[in-house]
N, C-alpha and C positions, 0 to 999 in steps of 0.2 A: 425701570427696565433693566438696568445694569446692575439692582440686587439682585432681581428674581434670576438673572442670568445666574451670579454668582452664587445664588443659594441652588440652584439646579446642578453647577458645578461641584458645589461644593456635597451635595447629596449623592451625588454619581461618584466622585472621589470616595464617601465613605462607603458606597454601594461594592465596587474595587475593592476595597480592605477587607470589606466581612464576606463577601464570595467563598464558598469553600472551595476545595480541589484548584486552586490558581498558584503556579510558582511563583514567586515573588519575584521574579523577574518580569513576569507577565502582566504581575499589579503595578510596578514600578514602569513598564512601559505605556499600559493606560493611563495612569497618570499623568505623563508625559506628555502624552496625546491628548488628551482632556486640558492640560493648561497651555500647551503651546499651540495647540489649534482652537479657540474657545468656541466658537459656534461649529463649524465644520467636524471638532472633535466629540462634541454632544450627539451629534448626529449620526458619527461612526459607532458610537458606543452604542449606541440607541438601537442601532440597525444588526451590529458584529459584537459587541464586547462579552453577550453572554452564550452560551451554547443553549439554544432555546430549540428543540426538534419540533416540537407543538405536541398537545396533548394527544389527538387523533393519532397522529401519525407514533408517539409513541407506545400508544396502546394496539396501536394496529404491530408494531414490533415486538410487543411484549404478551399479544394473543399467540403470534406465529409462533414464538418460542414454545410456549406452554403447549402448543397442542402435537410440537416435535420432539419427540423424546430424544436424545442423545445416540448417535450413530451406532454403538457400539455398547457391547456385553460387559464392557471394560472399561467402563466412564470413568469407576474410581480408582483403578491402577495406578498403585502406588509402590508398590514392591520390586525394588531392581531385578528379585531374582524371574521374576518374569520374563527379563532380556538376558538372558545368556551371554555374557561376554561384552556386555555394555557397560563403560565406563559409568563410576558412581559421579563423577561431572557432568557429563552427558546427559545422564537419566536426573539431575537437578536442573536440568535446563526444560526439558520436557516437563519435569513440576512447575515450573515457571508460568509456559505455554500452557498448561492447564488450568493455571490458576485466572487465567486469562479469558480462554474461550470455551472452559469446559472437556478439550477434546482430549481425548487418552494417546499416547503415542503406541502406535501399531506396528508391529513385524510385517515382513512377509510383503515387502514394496519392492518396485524396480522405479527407475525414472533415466529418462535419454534426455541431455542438453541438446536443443534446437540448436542447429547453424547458425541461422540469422532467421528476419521475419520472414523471408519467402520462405523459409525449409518448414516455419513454427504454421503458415497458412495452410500451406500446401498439406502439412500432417494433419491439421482438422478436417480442411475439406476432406482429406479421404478417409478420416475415421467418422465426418457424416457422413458418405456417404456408403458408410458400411455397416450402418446403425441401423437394427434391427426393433429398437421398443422407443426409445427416448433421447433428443438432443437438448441439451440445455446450457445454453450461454448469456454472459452475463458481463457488459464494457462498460467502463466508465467513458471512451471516448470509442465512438464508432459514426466514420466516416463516409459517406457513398463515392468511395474513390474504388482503385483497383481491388484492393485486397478484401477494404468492406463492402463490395460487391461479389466477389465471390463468395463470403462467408452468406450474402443475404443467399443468391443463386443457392447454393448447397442446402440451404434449410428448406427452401423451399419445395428444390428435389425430395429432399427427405418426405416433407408434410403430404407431398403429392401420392409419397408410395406406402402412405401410413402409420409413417413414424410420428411420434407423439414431439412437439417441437415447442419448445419456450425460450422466449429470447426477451433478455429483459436490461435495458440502456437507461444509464442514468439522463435524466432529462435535461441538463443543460450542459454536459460533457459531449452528448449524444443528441444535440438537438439538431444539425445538421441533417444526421441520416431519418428521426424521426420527421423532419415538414420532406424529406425526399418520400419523390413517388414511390422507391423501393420500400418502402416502409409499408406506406399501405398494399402494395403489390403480394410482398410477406404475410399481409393478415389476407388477403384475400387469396394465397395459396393452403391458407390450413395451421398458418404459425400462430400460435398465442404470443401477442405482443404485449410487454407490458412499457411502463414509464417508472423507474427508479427515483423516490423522493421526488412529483411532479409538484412542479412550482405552484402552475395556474396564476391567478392575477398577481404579479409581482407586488403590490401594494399589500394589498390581505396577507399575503405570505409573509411578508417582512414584518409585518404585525405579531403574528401567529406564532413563527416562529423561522429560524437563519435561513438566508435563501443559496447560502455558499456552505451546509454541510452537505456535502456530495458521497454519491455510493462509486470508492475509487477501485473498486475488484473489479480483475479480469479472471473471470470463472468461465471456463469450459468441462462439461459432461456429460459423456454418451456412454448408454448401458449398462449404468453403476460399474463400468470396468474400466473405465480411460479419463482419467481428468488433465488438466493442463495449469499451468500457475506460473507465472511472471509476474515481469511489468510490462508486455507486450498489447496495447491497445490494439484496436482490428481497427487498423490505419495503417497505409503505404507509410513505410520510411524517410519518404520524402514529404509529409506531413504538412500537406496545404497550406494549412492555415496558419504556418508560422515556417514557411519552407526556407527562408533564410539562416536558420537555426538545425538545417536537415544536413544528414539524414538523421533519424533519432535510431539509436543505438540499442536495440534490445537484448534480454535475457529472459527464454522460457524452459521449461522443464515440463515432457508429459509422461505422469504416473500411470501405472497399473497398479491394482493391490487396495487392501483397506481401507488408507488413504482417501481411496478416491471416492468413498459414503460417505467420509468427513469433509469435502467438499460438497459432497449433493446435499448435504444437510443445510450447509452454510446457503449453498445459494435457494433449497425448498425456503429457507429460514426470510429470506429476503423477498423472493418472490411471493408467499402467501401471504407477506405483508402488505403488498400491493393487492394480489388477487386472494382475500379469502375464502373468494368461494372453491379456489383449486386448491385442495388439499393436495398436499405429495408424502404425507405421512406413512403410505403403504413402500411408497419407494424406498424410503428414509430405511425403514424397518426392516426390509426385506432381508432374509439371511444373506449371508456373509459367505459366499463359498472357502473352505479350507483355504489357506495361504500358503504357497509354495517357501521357500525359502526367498530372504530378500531382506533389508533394512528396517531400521525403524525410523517412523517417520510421523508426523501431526501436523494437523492444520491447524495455525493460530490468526485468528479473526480476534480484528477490535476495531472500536468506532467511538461517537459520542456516547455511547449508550453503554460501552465501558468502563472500567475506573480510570480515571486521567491518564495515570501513570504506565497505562499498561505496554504500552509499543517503548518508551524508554528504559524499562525493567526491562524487555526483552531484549532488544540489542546490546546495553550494557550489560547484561547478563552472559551473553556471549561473549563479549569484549573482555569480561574479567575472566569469562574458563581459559581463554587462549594462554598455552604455556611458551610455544613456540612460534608461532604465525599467527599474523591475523592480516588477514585482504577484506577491503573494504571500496562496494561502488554503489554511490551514491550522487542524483541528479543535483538533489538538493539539500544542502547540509546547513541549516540551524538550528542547533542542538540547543537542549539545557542542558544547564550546568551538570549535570549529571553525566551526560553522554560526553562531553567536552572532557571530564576528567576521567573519564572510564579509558577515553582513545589514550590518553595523557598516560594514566597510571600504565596500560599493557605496554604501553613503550620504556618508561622509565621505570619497570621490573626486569626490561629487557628483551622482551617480545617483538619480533621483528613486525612493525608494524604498518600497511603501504595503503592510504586513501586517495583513492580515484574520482575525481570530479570532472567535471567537461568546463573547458575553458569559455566556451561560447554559451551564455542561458539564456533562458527565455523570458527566466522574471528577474529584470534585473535589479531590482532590490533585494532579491534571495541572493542573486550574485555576488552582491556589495557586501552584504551583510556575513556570507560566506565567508570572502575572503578577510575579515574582519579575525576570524579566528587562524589565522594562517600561521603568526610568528609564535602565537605557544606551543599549537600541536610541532611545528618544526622545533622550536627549541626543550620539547619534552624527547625528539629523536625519532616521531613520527616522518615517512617516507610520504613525501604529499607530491602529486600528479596532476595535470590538468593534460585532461584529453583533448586532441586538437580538432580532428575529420568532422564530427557533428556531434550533438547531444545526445553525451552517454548516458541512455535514460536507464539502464541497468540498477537495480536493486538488490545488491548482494553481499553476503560477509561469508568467508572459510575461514576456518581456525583449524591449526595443527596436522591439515590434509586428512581429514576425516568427518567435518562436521558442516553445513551449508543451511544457508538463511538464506531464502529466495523467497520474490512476492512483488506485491505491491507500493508497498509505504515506504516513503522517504524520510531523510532524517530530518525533519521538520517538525514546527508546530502545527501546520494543516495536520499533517499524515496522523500528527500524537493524539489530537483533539478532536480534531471537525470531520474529518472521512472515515467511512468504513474502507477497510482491509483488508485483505488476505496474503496471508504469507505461507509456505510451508519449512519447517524443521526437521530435519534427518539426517543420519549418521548412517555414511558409508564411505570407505575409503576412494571407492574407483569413479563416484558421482562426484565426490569432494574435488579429485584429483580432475577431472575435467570439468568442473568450474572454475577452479583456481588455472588452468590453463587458458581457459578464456581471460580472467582477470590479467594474468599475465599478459596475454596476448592486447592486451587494451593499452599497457606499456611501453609498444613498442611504437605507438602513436600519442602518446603523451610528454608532454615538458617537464619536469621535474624543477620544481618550487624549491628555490634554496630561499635561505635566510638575507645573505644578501642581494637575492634578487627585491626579495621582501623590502628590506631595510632601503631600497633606492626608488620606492614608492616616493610619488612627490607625494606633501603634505593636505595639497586639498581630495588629493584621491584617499589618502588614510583618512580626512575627517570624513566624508562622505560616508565609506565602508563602517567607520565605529557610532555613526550618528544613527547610521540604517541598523546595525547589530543591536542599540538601543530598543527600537520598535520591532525588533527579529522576532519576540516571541508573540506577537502578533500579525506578523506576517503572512 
């Protein structure tokens, strides 16, 4: 018994090594795990260690695509002089983004920062209920509290007066409001409901394939004219189910313009995966009315089903255009080594550089492991924060008060690997400027992380944090 253990071990170790697309940080932490937990860790590996969607479900992702063409006349835009007056940095950042999820970056955008979550609900409910063809929304975590209650109400208003209504929650983020009666109340007002990546018999699935890669986009769109893009779950602030950790701290953005086909693509792209029998390819396609004067801006979508690397090429990529600033709010920070010296090098080229975290988390091994990288980024001259009111679930980077990364994804190895995403990219100065005024504003309820606050860490709390950074990239 205690060969066959060890040759199971020891096959699983070389299984680790020859995996393609794995940092080596992330082989060296399975390994870790494989020998200092020797059954327990067989069993994680077994269930977590490889990125497995299952065949079905990835042909059912790889049908959608194919029968969606690409939002836009301008898929392969590639020529600066297209933007007028667009930094050749800028327009390499958008190549970036493209090489990513395909999408072209678009002129001719407006976007307004939400207040807070009441101002970001309150703006949907009334743009459905002023939706004249189609609403379509799309949570990783929805609630049947206050807010996710209004949002079901308003859809339903909509579906009652004819409007065409898709709402589609990932299955275990969202499985609260799915066994609520609201849920089926919604199908039986007229709404198409779907399930995002449904589990079904947790056994079989675990089988088949990961039952923790989750669809983490929160997509809003009504009348191919108004999209919306954060990290704003349709969940009260005060957040039930971990209300000790409340309120959760959002940041949303809703567009008009271009733009916002490159979200309805993303979420047709998702939804037909689940429902193929509802094409939305006429919607996708539909001309594009003229674009008034406005930004450029793209939607960058990644998941498993992208190339590994693609969500840390994009932030470090931004991280390295900054000449003069860079602001930075993130829930959850464990980075690869990539992202770790990206923050490193824009400080110690000189770049005033300020990362915002919430002091209080909810996973607290993210926490640990967090603060694990505390005394470099300080000792490279990075401005490091910890928010104190509630969990800043904010997802955001400006650089140089012109350029803003807003979305979904965290800096993490979930967000890098195992979830789908949505983020948006654009370059304006007066959107920049009132992001980075919220950022700032997050400041003035933050503690400021010196070095020897650091260095007066007792020593079981520093092995803890560097034991946990260990297993960070499996996190």
């Amino acid at each position: 018994m205690v060969l066959f253990h060890l040759l199971i071990q020891a096959l699983l170790i070389v299984r680790v090594l020859l995996r393609p697309n794995r940092e080596p940080t992330a082989r060296l932490a399975w390994i870790v795990v494989l020998l200092a937990l020797p059954v327990l860790g067989i069993l994680t590996y077994l269930l977590f260690g490889e990125i497995r969607l299952g065949r079905r479900r990835a042909g059912q992702l790889k049908a959608a695509a194919t029968r969606l063409a690409l939002p836009t006349a301008a898929a392969d835009r590639t020529d600066p002089a297209d933007f007028p007056g667009l930094k050749e940095r800028d327009f390499e950042l958008f190549r970036v983004g493209q090489s990513i999820s395909g999408y072209a970056p678009e002129g001719g955008n407006a976007a307004r920062l939400m207040a807070d979550a009441e101002d970001t609900i309150t703006s949907m409910v009334a743009d459905i209920d002023a939706a004249r063809d189609h609403v379509h929304v799309l949570f990783y975590i929805w609630l049947p509290d206050g807010h996710g209650t209004r949002m079901a109400e308003a859809l339903m208003r909509a579906a009652r007066r004819g409007v065409t209504c898709r709402a589609l929650a990932d299955d275990i983020g969202s499985r609260q409001m799915i066994r609520h009666p609201l849920w089926s109340q919604m199908q039986a007002a007229g709404v198409r409901l779907a399930r995002a990546l449904p589990v079904g018999n947790m056994v079989l699935r675990a089988l088949i394939g990961r039952i923790d890669l989750r669809n983490h986009r929160k997509i809003v769109v009504i009348d191919n004219a108004v999209t919306y893009c954060g990290s704003q779950n349709c969940a009260d602030p005060e957040f039930l189910p971990k209300a000790r950790y409340a309120p959760w701290v959002d940041t949303t953005m809703r567009f008009t313009g271009p733009v916002v086909r490159q979200n309805q693509h993303l979420f047709a792209s998702d939804w037909m995966a689940e429902q193929p029998q509802d094409d939305l390819s006429l919607l996708v396609l539909a001309p594009i009315p003229p674009s008034s004067a406005g930004f450029p801006a793209q939607v960058i979508a990644e998941g498993p089903t992208h190339r590994p690397t693609a969500a840390p090429e994009m932030f470090a990529s931004v991280m390295y255009a900054a000449r003069r600033e860079l602001l930075v709010t993130t829930p959850y920070y464990v980075p690869v080594d990539s992202l770790q010296s990206a923050l490193r090098a824009a400080a110690n080229r000189g770049v005033d550089v300020t990362l915002i975290l919430p002091a209080r988390n909810d996973a607290f091994a993210v926490a640990a492991a967090s603060r694990s990288y505390y005394a470099d980024l300080i000792a490279a001259g990075v401005k490091l924060y910890e928010y104190n009111p509630g969990l800043l679930h904010a997802k955001t980077m400006t650089i140089d008060g012109d350029v803003t990364l807003i979305g979904s994804a965290n800096m993490d190895c979930r967000s890098f690997a195992l979830n789908f995403e949505n983020n948006i990219l654009l370059c304006d100065v007066g959107v920049t400027a009132a992001m980075r005024d919220r950022q700032m504003s997050y400041l003035t309820d933050s503690t400021r992380i010196t070095a020897s606050a650091v260095a007066r860490w007792s020593w079981p709390r520093q092995l803890w944090n560097n034991a946990l950074a260990i297993v960070g990239p499996i996190l």
